[in-house]
C-alpha positions as CSV (number, residue, x, y, z in Angstrom):
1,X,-62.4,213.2,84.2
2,X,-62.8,210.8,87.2
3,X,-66.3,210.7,88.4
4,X,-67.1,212.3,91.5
5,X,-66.9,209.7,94.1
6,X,-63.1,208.2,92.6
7,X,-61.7,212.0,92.8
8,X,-59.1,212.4,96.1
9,X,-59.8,215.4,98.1
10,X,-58.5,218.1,96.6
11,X,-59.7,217.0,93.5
12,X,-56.2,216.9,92.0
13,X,-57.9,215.2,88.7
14,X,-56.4,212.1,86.5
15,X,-52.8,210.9,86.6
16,X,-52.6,212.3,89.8
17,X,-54.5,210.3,91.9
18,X,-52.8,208.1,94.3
19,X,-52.8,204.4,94.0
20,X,-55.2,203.0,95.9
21,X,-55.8,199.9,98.3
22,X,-59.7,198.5,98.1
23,X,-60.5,196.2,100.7
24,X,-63.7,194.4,102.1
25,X,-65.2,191.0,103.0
26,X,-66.6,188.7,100.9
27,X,-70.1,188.7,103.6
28,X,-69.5,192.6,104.2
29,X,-72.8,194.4,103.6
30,X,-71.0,197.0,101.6
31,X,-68.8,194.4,99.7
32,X,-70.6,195.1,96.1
33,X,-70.4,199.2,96.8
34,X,-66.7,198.7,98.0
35,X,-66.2,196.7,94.3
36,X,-68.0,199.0,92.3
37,X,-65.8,201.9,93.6
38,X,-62.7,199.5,92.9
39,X,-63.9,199.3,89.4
40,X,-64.3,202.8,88.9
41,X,-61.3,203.7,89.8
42,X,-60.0,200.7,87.4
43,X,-61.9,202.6,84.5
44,X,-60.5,205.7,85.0
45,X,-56.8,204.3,84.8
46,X,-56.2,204.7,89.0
47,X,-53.8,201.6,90.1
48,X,-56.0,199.7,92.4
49,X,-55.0,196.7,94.5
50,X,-58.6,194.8,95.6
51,X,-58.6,192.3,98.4
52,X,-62.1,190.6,98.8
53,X,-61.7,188.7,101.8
54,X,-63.3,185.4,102.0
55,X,-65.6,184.8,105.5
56,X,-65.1,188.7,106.4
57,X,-67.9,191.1,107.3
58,X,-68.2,194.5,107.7
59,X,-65.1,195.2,110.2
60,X,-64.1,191.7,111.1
61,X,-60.5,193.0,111.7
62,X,-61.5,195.0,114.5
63,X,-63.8,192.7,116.1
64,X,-62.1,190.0,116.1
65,X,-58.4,190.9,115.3
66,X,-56.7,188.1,116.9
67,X,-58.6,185.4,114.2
68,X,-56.3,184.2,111.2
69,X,-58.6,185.8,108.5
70,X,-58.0,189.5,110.8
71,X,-54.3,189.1,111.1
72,X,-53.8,188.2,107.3
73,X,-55.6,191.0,106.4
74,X,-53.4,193.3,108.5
75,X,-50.1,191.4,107.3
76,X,-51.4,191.9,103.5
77,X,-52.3,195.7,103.9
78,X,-48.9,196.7,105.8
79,X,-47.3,195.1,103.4
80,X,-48.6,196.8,100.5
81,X,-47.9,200.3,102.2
82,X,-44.3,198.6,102.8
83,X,-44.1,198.1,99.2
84,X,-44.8,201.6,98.3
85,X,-43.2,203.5,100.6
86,X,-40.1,201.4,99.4
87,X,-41.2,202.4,96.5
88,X,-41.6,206.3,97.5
89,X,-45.4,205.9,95.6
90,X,-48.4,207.3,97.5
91,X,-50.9,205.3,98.1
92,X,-54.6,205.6,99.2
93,X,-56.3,203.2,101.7
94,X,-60.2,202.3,101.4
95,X,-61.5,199.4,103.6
96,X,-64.8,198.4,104.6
C-alpha cells in the first residue's frame, strides 16, 4: 500500500499511480522533504524522474526566470511532459 503522503488524490492505490516529476533546488529549504518524497515514491515502485538543481532555492524559476539555471529547468520539465504525452503516459508534477 503507498503510504499516505505518495497516494494521488483519489487514492487510486499501487500500479496506478501516475509517473511522477520531483523537482527542487539544491539550496531550497524544502530540498531534503522534496527527496524523501522522491524516495518514497521510488520504494513503492512509482516511476519517478528527480531533478536536484544545483544553485536553486525555493522558487528560483519564478523569481528569476530569465537566469540560465530558471530556463533549463523550464526546458527540462516541458520536455519530460513532451516525452510522455508522446508517449500517451500520465504524468504527475511536484516542484519545490
Amino acid at each position: 500500500m503507498l503510504h499516505r503522503d505518495t497516494r494521488p488524490r483519489g487514492g487510486r492505490g499501487p500500479g496506478r499511480t501516475p509517473a511522477h516529476l520531483v523537482g527542487c533546488g539544491n539550496c531550497g529549504v524544502v530540498r531534503d522533504e522534496t527527496i524523501a518524497y522522491a524516495s518514497r515514491l521510488l520504494a513503492e515502485g512509482v516511476p519517478v524522474e528527480l531533478h536536484v538543481w544545483p544553485g536553486g532555492f525555493h522558487g528560483y524559476e519564478n523569481f528569476v526566470p530569465d537566469a540560465t539555471l530558471s530556463r533549463e529547468t523550464v526546458n527540462a520539465r516541458v520536455n519530460v511532459l513532451r516525452r510522455a504525452s508522446a508517449a500517451r503516459t500520465r504524468i504527475r508534477y511536484f516542484a519545490t
